[in-house]
C-alpha positions in Angstrom: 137.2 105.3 46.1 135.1 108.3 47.4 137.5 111.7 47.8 138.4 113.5 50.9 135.1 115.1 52.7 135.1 118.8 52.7 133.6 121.1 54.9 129.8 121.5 54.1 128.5 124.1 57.1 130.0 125.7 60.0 127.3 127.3 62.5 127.3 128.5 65.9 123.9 128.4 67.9 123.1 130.7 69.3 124.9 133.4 67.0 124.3 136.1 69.2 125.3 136.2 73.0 126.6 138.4 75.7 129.9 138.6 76.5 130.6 135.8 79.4 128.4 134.0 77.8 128.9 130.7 75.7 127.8 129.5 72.3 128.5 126.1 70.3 130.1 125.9 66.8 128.9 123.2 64.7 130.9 121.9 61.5 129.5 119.3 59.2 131.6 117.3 56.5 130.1 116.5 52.8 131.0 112.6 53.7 131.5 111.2 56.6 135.4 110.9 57.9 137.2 108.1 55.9 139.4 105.7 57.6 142.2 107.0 60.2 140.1 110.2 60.4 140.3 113.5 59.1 141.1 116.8 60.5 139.3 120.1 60.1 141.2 123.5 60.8 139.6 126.0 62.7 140.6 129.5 62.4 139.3 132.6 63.8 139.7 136.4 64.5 139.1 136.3 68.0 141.9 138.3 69.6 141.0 141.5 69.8 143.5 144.1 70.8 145.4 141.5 71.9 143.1 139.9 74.1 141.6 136.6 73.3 137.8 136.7 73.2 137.1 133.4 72.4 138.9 130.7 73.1 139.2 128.5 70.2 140.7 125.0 69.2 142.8 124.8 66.0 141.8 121.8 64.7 138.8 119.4 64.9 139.6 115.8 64.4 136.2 113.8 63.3 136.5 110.1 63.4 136.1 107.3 61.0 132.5 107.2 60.1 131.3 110.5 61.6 130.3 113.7 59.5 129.4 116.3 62.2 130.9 117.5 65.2 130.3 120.4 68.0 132.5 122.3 70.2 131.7 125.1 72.8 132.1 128.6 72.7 133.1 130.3 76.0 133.8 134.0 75.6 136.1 135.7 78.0 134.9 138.5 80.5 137.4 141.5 78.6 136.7 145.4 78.4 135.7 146.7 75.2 133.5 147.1 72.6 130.8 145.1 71.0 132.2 142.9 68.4 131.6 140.1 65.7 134.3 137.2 65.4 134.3 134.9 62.6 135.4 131.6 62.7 136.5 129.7 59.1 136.8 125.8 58.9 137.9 123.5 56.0 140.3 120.5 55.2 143.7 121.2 54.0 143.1 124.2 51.1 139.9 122.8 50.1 136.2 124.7 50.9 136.2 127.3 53.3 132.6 127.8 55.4 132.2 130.0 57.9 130.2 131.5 60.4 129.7 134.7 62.7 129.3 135.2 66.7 128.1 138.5 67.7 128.7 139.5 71.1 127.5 142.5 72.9 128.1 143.4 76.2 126.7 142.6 79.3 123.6 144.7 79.9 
């Protein structure tokens, strides 16, 4: 009986953006999701001074059978700085992948 999938890649396209502006995060398992499904965390640094910059799910469930999903990005209109956020997924305390979103601000 095959193990548990692990997280293989976590992505977002495009990586840089504007703040407003909207991005996709893309996290791929080593196998597809076994029976009843598997659930990958999803945990970021996106509050910022206490504002939320992007607003992020905690989990993503994946279905029997599938091995990728996608979510979307929004970033929130807040004053500040330019900043990077990463975002970390994996199953349980298995692999951690992650990935970076820069964000500037609006011209």
């Amino acid at each position: 009986m095959p193990g548990i999938p692990e997280v293989a890649s976590c992505f977002v396209n495009p990586s840089s953006i504007t703040i407003g502006g909207g991005s996709n995060l893309t996290v791929t398992l080593t196998s597809p999701a076994p029976s009843g499904g598997i659930t990958v965390s999803i945990d970021s640094d996106s509050d910022g001074a206490g504002e939320t910059l992007v607003n992020t799910p905690d989990f993503i469930t994946f279905q029997h059978g599938v091995s990728a999903a996608t979510i979307t990005l929004q970033t929130q209109q807040v004053d500040g700085a330019a900043t990077q956020i990463t975002f970390i997924a994996h199953v349980g305390n298995g692999t951690r992948r992650s990935a970076q979103l820069n964000i500037s601000l609006a011209a």
